[in-house]
One Martini backbone bead per residue (centre of mass of N, CA, C, O) as a GRO file, in nm:
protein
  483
    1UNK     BB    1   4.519   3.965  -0.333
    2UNK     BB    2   4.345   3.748  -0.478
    3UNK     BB    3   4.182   3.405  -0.327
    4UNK     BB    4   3.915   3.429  -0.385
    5UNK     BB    5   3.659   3.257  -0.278
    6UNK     BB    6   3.519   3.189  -0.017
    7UNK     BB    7   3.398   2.859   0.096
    8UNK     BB    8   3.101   2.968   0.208
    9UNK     BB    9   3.025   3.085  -0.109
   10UNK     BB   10   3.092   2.873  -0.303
   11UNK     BB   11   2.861   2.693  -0.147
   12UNK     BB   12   2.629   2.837  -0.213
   13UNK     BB   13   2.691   2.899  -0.517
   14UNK     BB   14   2.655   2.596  -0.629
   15UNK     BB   15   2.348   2.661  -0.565
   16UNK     BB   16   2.088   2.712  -0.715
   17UNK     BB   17   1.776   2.852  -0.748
   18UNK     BB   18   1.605   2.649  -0.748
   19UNK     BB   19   1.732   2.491  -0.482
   20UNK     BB   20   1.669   2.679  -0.271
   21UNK     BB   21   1.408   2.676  -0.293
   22UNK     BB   22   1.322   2.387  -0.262
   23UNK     BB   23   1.435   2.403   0.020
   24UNK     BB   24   1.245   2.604   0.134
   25UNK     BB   25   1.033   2.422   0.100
   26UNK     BB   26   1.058   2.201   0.243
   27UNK     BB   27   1.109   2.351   0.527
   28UNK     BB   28   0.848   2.464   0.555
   29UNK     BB   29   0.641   2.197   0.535
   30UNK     BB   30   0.760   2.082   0.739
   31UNK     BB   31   0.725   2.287   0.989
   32UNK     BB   32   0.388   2.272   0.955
   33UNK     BB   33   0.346   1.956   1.010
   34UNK     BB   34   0.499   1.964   1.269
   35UNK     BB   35   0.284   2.102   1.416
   36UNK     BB   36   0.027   1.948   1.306
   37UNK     BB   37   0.133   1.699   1.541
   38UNK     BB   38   0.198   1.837   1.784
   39UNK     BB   39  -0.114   1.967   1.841
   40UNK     BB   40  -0.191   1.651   1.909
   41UNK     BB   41  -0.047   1.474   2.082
   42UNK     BB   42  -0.119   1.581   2.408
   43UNK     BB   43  -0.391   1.397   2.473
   44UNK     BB   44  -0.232   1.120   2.529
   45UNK     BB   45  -0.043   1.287   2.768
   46UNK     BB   46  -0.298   1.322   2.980
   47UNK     BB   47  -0.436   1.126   3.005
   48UNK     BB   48  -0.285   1.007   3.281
   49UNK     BB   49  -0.415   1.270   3.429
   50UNK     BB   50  -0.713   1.233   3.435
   51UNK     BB   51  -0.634   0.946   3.526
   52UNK     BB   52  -0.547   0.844   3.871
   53UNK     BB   53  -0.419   0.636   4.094
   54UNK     BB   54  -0.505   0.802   4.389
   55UNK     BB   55  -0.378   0.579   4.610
   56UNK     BB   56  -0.075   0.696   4.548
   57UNK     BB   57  -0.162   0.991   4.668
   58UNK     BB   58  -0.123   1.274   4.825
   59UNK     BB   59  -0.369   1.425   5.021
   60UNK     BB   60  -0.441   1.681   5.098
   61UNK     BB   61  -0.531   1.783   5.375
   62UNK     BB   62  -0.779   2.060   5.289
   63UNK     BB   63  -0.941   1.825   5.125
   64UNK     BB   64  -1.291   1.765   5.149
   65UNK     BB   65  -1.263   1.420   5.051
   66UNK     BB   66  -1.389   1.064   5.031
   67UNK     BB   67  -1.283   0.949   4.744
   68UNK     BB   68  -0.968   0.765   4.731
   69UNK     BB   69  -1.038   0.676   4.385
   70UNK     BB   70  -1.088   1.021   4.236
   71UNK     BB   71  -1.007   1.285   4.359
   72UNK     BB   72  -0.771   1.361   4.129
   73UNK     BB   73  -0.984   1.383   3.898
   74UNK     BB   74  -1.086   1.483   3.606
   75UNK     BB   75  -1.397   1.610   3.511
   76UNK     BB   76  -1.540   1.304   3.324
   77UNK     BB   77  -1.233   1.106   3.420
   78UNK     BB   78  -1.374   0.942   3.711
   79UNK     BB   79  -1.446   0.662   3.570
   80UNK     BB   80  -1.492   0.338   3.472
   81UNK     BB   81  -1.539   0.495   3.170
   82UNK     BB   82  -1.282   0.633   3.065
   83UNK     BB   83  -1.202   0.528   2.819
   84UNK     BB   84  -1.395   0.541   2.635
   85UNK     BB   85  -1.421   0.882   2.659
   86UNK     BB   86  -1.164   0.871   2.505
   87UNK     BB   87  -1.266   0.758   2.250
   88UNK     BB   88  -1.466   0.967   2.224
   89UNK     BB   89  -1.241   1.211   2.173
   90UNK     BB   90  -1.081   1.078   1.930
   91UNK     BB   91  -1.281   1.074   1.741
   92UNK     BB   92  -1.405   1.366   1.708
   93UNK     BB   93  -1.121   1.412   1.557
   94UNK     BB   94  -1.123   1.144   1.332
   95UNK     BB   95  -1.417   1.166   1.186
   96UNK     BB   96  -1.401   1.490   1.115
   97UNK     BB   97  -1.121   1.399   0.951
   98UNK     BB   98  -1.232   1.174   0.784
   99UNK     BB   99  -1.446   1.335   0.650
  100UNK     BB  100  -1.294   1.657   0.572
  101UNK     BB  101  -1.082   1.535   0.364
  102UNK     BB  102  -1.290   1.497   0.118
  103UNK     BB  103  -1.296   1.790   0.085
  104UNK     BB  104  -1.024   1.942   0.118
  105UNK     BB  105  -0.920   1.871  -0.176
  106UNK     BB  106  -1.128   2.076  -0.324
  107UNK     BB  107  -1.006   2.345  -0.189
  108UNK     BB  108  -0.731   2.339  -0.264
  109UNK     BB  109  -0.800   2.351  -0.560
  110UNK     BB  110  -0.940   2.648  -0.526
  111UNK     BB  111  -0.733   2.769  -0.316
  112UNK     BB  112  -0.480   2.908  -0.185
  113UNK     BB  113  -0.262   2.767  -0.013
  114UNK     BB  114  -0.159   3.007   0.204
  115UNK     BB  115  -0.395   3.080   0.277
  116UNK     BB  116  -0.561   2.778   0.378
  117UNK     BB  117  -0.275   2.720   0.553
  118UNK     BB  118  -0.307   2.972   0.758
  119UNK     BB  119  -0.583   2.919   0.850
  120UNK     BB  120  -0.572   2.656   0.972
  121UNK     BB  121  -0.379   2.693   1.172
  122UNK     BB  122  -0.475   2.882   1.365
  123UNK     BB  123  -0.764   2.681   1.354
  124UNK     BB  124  -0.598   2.556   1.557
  125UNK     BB  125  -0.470   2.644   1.781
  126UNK     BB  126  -0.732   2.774   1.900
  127UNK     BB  127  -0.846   2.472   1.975
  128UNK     BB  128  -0.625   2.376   2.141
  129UNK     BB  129  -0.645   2.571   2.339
  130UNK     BB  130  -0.933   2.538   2.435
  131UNK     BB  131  -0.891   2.277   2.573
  132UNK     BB  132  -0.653   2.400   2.796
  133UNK     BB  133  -0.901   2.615   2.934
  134UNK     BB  134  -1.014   2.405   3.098
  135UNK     BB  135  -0.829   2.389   3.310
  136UNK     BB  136  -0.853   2.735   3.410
  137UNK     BB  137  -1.208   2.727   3.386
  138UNK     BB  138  -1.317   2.479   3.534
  139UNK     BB  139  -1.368   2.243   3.327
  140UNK     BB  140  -1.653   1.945   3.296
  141UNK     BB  141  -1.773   1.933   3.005
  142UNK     BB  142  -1.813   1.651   2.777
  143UNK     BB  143  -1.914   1.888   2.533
  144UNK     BB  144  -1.688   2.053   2.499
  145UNK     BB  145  -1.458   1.891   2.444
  146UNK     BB  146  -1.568   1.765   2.204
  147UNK     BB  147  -1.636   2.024   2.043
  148UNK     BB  148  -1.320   2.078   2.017
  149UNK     BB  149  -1.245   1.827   1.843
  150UNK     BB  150  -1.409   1.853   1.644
  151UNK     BB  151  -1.317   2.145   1.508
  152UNK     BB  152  -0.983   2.036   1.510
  153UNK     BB  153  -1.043   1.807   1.276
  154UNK     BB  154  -1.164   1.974   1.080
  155UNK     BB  155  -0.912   2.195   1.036
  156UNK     BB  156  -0.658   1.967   1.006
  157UNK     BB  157  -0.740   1.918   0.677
  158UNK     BB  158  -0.513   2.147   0.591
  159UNK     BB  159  -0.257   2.044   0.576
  160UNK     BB  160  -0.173   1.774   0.383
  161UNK     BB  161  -0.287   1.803   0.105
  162UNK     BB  162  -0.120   2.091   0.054
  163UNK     BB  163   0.188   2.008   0.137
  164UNK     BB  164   0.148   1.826  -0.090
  165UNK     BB  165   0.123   1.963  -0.331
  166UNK     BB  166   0.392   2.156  -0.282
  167UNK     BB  167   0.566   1.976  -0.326
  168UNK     BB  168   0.468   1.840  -0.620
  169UNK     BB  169   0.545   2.120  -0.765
  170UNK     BB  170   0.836   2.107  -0.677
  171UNK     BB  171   0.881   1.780  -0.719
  172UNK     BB  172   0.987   1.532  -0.881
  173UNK     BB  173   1.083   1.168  -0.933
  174UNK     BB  174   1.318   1.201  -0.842
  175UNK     BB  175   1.403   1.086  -0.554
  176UNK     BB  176   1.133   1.070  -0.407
  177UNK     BB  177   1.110   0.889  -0.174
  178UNK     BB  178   1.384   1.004  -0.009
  179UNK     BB  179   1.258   1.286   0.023
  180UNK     BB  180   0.985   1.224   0.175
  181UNK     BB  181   1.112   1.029   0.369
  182UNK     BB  182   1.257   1.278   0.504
  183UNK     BB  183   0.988   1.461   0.526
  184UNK     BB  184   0.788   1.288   0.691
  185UNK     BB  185   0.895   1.285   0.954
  186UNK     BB  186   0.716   1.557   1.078
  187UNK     BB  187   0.511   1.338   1.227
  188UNK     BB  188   0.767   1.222   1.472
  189UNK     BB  189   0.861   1.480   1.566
  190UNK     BB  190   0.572   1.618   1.631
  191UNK     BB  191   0.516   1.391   1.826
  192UNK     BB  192   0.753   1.429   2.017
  193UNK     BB  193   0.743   1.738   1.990
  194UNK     BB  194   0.490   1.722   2.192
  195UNK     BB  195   0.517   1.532   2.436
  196UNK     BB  196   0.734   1.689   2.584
  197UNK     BB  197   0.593   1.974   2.612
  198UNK     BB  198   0.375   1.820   2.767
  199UNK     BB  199   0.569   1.665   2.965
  200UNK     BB  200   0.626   1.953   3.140
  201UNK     BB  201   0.282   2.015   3.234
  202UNK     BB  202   0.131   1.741   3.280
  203UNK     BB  203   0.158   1.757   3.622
  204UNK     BB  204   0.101   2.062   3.708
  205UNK     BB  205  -0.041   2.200   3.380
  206UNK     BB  206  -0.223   2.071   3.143
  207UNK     BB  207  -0.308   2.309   2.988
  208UNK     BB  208   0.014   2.372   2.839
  209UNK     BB  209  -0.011   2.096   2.667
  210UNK     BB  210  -0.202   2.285   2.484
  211UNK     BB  211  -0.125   2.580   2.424
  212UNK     BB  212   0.179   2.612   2.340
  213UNK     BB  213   0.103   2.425   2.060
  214UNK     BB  214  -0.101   2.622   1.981
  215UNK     BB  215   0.081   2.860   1.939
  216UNK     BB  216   0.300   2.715   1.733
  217UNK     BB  217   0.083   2.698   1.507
  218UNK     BB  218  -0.020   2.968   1.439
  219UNK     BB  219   0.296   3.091   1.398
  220UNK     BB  220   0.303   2.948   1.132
  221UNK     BB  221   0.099   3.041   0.988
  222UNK     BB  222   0.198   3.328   0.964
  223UNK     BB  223   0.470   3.246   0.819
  224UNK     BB  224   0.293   3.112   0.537
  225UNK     BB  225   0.173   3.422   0.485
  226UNK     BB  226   0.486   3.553   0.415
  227UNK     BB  227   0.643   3.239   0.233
  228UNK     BB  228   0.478   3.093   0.079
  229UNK     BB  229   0.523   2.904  -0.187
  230UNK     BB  230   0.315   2.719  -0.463
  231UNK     BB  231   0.515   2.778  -0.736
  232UNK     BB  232   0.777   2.815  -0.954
  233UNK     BB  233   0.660   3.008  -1.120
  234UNK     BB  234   0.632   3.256  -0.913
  235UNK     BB  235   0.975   3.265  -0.942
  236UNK     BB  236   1.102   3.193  -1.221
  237UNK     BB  237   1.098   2.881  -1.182
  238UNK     BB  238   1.171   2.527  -1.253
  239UNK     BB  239   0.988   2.273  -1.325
  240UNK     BB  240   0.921   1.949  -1.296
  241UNK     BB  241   0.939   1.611  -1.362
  242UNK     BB  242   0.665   1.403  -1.349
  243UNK     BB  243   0.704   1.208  -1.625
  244UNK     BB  244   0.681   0.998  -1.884
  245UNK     BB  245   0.731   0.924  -2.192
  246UNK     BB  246   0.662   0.632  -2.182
  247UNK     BB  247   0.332   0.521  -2.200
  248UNK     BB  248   0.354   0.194  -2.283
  249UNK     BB  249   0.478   0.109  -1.997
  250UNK     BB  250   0.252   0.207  -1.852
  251UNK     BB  251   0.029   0.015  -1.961
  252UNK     BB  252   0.150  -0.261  -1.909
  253UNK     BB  253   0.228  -0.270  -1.614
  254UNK     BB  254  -0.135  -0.202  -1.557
  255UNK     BB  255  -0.316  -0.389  -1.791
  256UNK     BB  256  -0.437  -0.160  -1.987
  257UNK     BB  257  -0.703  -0.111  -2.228
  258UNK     BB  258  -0.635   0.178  -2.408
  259UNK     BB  259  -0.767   0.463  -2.539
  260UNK     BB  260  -0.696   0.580  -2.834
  261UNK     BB  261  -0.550   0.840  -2.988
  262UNK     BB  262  -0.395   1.079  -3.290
  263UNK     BB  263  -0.278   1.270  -3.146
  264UNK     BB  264   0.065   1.276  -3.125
  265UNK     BB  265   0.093   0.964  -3.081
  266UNK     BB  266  -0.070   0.932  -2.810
  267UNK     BB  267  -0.164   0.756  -2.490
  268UNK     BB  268  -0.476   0.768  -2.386
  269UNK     BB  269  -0.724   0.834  -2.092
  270UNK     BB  270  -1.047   0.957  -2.066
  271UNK     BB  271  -1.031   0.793  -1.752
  272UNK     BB  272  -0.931   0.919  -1.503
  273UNK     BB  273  -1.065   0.784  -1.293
  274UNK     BB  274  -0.992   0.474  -1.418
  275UNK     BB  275  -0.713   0.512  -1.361
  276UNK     BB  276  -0.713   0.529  -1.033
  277UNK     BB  277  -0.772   0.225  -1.016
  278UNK     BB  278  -0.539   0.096  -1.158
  279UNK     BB  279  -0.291   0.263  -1.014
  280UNK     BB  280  -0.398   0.214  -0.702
  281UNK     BB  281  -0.553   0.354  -0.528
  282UNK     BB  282  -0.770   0.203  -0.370
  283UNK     BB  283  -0.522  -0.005  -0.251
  284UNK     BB  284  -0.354   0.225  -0.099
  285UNK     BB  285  -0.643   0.332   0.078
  286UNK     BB  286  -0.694   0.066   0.221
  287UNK     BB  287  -0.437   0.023   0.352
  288UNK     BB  288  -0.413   0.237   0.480
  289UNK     BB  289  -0.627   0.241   0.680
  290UNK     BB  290  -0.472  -0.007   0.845
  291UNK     BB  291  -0.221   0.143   0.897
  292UNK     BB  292  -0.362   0.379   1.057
  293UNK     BB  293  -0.491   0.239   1.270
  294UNK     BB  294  -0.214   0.142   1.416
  295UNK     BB  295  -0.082   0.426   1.439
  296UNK     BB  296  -0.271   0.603   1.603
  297UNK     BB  297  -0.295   0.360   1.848
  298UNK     BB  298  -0.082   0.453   1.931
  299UNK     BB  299  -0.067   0.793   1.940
  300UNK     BB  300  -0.293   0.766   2.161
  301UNK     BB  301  -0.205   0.472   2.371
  302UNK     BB  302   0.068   0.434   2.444
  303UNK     BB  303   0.098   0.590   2.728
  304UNK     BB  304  -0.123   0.423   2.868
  305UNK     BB  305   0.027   0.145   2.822
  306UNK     BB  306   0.307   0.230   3.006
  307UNK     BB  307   0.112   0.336   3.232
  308UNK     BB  308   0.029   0.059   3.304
  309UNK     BB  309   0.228  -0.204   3.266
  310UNK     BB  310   0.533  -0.009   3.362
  311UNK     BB  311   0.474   0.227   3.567
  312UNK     BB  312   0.440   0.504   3.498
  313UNK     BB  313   0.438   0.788   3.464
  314UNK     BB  314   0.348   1.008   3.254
  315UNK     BB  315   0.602   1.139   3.146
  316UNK     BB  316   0.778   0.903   3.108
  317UNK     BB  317   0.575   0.748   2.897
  318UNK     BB  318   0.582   1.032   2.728
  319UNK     BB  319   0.930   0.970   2.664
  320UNK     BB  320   0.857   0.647   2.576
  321UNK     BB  321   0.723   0.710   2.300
  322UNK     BB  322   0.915   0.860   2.101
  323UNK     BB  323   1.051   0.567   2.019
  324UNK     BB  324   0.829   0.529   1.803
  325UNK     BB  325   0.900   0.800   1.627
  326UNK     BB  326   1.177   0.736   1.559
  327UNK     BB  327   1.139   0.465   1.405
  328UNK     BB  328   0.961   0.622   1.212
  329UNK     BB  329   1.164   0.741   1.055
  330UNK     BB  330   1.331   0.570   0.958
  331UNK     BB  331   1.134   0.391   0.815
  332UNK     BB  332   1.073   0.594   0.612
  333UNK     BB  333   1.295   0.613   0.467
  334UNK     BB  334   1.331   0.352   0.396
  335UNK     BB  335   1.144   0.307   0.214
  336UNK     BB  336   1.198   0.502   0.012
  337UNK     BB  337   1.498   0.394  -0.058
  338UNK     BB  338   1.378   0.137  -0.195
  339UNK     BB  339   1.180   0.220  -0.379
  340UNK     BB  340   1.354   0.353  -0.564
  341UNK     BB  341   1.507   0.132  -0.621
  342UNK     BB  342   1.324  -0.116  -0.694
  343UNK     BB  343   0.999   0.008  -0.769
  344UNK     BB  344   0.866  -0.114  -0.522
  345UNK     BB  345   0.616   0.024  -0.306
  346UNK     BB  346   0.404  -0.216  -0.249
  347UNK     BB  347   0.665  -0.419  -0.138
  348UNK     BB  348   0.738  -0.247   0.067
  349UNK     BB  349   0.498  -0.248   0.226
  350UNK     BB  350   0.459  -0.582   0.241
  351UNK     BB  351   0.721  -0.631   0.421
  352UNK     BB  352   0.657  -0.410   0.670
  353UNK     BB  353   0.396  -0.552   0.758
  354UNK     BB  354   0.423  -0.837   0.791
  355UNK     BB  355   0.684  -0.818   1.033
  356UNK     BB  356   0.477  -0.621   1.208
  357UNK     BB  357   0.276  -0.882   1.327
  358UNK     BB  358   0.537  -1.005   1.518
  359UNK     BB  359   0.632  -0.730   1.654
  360UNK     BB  360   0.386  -0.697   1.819
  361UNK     BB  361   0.357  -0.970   1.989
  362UNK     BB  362   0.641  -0.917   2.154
  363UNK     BB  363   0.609  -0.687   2.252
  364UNK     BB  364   0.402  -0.735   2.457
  365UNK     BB  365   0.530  -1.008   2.552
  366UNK     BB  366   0.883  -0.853   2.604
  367UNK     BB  367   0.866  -0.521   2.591
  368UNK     BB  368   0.817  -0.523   2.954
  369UNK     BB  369   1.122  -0.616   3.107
  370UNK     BB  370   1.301  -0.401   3.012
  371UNK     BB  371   1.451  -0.148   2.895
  372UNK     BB  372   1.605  -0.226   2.672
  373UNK     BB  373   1.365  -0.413   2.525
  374UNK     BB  374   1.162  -0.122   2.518
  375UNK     BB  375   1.345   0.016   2.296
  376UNK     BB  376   1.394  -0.199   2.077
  377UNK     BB  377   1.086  -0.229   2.025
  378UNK     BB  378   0.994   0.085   1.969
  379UNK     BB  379   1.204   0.092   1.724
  380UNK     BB  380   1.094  -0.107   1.539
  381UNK     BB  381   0.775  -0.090   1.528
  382UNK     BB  382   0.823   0.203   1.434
  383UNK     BB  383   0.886   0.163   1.184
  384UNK     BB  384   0.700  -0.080   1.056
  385UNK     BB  385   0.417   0.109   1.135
  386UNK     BB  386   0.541   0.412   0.965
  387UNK     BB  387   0.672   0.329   0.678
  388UNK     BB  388   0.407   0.271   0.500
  389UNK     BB  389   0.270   0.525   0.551
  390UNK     BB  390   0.449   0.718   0.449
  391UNK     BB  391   0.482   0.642   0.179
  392UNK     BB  392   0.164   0.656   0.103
  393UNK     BB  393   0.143   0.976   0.196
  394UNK     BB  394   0.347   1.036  -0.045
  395UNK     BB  395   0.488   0.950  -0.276
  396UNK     BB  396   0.223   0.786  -0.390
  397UNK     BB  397   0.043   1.007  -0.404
  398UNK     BB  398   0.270   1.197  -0.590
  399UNK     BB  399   0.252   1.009  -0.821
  400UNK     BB  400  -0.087   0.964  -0.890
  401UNK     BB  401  -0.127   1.295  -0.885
  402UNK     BB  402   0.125   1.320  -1.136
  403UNK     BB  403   0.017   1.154  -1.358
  404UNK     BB  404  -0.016   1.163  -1.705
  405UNK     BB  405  -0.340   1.127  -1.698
  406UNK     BB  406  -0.328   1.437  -1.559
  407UNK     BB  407  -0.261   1.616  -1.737
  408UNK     BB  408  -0.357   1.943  -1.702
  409UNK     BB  409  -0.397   1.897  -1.348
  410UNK     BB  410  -0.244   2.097  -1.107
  411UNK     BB  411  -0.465   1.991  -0.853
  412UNK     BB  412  -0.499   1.705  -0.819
  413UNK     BB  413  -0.305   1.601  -0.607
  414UNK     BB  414  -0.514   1.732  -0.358
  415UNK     BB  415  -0.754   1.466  -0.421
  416UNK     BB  416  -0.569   1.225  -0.424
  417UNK     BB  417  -0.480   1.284  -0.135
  418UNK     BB  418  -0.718   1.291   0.003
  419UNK     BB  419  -0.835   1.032  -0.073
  420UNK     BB  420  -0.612   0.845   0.056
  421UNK     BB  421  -0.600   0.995   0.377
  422UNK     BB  422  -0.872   0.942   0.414
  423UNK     BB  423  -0.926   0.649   0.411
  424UNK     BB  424  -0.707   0.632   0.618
  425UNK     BB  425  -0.844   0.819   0.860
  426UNK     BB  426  -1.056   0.593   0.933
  427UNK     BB  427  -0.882   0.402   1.068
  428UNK     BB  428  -0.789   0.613   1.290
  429UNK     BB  429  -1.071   0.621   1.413
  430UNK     BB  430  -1.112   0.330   1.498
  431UNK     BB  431  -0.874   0.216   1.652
  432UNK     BB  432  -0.912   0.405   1.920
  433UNK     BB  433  -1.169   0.323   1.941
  434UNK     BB  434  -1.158  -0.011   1.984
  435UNK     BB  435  -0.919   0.074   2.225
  436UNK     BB  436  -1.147   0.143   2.433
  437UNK     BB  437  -1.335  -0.102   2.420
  438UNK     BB  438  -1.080  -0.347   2.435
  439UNK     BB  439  -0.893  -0.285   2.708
  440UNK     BB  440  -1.089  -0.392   2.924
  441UNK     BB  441  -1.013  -0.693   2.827
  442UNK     BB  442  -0.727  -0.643   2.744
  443UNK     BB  443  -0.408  -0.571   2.582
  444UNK     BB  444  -0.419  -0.877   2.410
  445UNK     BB  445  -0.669  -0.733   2.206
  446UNK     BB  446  -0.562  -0.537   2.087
  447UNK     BB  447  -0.285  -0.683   1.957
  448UNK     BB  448  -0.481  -0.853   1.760
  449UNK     BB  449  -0.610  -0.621   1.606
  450UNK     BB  450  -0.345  -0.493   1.489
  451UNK     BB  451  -0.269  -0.804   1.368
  452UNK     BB  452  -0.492  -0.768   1.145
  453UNK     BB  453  -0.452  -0.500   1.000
  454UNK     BB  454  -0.178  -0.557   0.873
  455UNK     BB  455  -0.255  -0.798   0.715
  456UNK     BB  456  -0.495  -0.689   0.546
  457UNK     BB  457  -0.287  -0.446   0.445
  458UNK     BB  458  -0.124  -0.680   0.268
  459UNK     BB  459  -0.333  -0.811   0.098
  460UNK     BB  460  -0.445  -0.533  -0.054
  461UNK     BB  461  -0.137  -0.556  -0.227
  462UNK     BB  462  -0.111  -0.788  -0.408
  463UNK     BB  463  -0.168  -0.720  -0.688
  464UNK     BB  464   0.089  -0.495  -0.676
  465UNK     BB  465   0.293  -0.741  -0.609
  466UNK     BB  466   0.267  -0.875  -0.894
  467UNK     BB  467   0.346  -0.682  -1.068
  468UNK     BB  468   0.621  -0.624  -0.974
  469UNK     BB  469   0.754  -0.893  -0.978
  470UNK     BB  470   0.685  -0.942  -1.291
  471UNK     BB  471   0.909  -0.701  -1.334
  472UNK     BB  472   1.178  -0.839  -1.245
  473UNK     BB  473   1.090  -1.133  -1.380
  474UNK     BB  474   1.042  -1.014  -1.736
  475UNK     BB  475   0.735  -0.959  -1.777
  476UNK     BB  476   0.803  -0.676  -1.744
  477UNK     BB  477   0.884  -0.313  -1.715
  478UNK     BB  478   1.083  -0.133  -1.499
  479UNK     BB  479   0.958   0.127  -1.319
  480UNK     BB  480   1.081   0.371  -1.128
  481UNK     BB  481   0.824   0.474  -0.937
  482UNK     BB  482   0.569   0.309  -0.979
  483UNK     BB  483   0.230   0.139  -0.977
   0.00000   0.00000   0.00000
């Protein structure tokens, strides 16, 4: 006797083909830029293990060094301008990341997904190995060093434009900030399990801090090489609905008087480049520069800050950092969530970047007095100011590159992403060089730069907030996500 299918064969055949398809592009693309900032994060968490106040550590008897105070140091990180020499192995791969993002986005247009994003990730892999095989070959010029970041900095520039594009072929509008802000965690994950990784080995041999992460993005690309699907069309999947029908209400709402074509009845913008200022491209590009300058200098400087201020070692400080990456995924996730209810995509960064420079003050003045109270700020802090990095990073980058202006050119989201999240990695370059010049003058002037750039960053967003406000109150047409 039939009693008809099983629970779990009803549950999978539930959902489409399109469907499965769909989720298993998602859950690739998150793998992939998960190893992706996996592999960045060691170099955070070794800085203090790189230099270390060797006055409290016990010296091998059979050591025969009279120097006290950096013997435990490796070489060329055990002078008293440590700090500086960090910021500027930081900048090497942020200045050549956030170079290389605005060619890189030209590149994904013209060469497939699958090959540029294997290949990327691969000569990251093999990059971040060659850091940490500086500790096994007893390297110790601060050129080699350099030169590695520079590289890694490079080749890392194919992640990010590739995975949104990949992303953006298969998902339209629907639901999109929720979609992408539970996807944009890959960056929190990534940061987390790297913390994790390098801090099981960064205490006895540091070079695994960087070898394993690079070991694990290789093995990614490998993935990519023989799974990634670059369009549904490729696999005679639905394509997604990117556009809106009614020209006329995003007309009103951006406020530009465009110029009509009588082909088809349809309301045409002859200069897409001139499109991409008023849809906000500019302004969200500016704001982002200044929140990544934020996230960024947390992602290089909390572990060395916490275990600076809070006196933890290498490892505890930097397992109490990734609880900055917790607060980041809820934080994107709530910002998607936000945006798509309200369409006010604008407006949710300018509330969660606003609260976010009172909430910068208070960690710093007490946020390492208790544990309780370093947890709960760590916390607060991660969500506000990785939750508009999120937003503008992936939603907004992807609503910009698929808008109805741009049709017919399906490769364009490549270039509006890389043009969005370059301007936006000149930030993430300055911050940590900023912190590194100003921590010797006291960490009280590091986060006093933070909360000037927070506030820049809300500024920055005045006029897209200015417009969405005015069509909550009934003077233009409310339409969800766009901006």
């Amino acid at each position: 006797m039939n009693s008809g299918r099983a629970p779990g064969i009803r549950l999978i055949t539930s959902f489409s083909r399109d469907s499965w398809y769909r989720s298993f592009i998602l859950f690739l693309t998150f793998l992939f830029y998960t190893a992706y900032h996996l592999s960045r994060k060691p170099i955070s968490i070794v800085k203090s293990e790189l230099h270390r106040n060797c006055s409290n550590i016990i010296r091998p008897a059979d050591l025969n060094i009279t120097n006290n105070a950096t013997w435990c140091n490796w070489v060329p990180f055990d002078g008293d301008n440590y700090q500086t020499i960090f910021g500027i192995l930081d900048n090497c791969f942020l200045v050549t990341y956030a170079i290389g993002m605005f060619f890189s986005g030209i590149f994904a247009e013209r060469l497939p997904l699958r090959y540029y994003l294997s290949v990327g990730m691969l000569l990251s892999g093999l990059f971040t190995c060659l850091f940490g095989l500086g500790f096994y070959l007893n390297i110790h010029s601060l050129s080699y060093y350099a030169f590695v970041q520079v590289m890694n900095g490079l080749v890392q520039t194919t992640g990010w434009p590739a995975v949104v594009a990949c992303v953006g072929n298969w998902f339209g509008k629907g639901k999109r900030g929720f979609i992408m802000g539970v996807w944009n965690s890959h960056t929190s994950v990534g940061n987390i399990l790297g913390s994790l990784i390098a801090g099981v080995f960064v205490s006895s041999a540091w070079g695994l801090s960087f070898i394993i992460p690079g070991a694990i993005i290789a093995s990614t690309g490998i993935i990519c090489f023989f799974f990634l699907v670059e369009r549904p069309e490729d696999v005679n999947c639905t394509p997604p609905q990117h556009y809106k029908k009614s020209n006329m209400v995003i007309t009103q709402l951006l406020n530009i008087d465009m110029q009509t074509l009588t082909a088809n009845g349809k309301h045409v913008l002859k200069n897409s480049g001139l499109m991409f200022l008023f849809q906000g491209v500019v302004e969200f590009s500016l704001c982002l520069l200044f929140a990544k300058l934020v996230s960024y200098t947390f992602l290089y400087w909390l572990p060395l800050y916490i275990s600076n201020v809070a006196h933890f070692d290498a490892k505890e400080a930097g397992d109490m950092s990734t609880l900055f990456d917790v607060g980041g995924i809820v934080g994107g996730i709530m910002a998607g969530v936000v945006s798509d209810y309200t369409g006010g995509r604008a407006t949710t960064c300018w509330v969660m970047l606003m609260i976010a420079a009172p909430m910068l003050f208070l960690y710093n003045s007490i946020g390492q007095t208790n544990l309780t109270t370093t947890i709960v700020m760590l916390l607060v802090c991660g969500g506000l100011v990785n939750g508009p990095y999120a937003l503008i990073t992936t939603a907004v980058a992807a609503d910009l590159g698929t808008h109805e202006s741009l049709r017919g050119n399906s490769r364009a989201l490549s270039t509006v992403t890389a043009i969005i999240d370059g301007t936006g990695s000149i930030g993430a370059a300055l911050g940590p060089l900023l912190a590194g010049v100003i921590s010797p003058t006291g960490w009280n002037n590091v986060f006093y730069m933070l909360m000037s750039a927070d506030i820049l960053a809300c500024l920055l967003l005045s006029r897209l907030v200015y417009k969405e406000v005015r069509g909550w109150c009934g003077h233009l047409p409310r339409v969800r996500g766009s901006v």
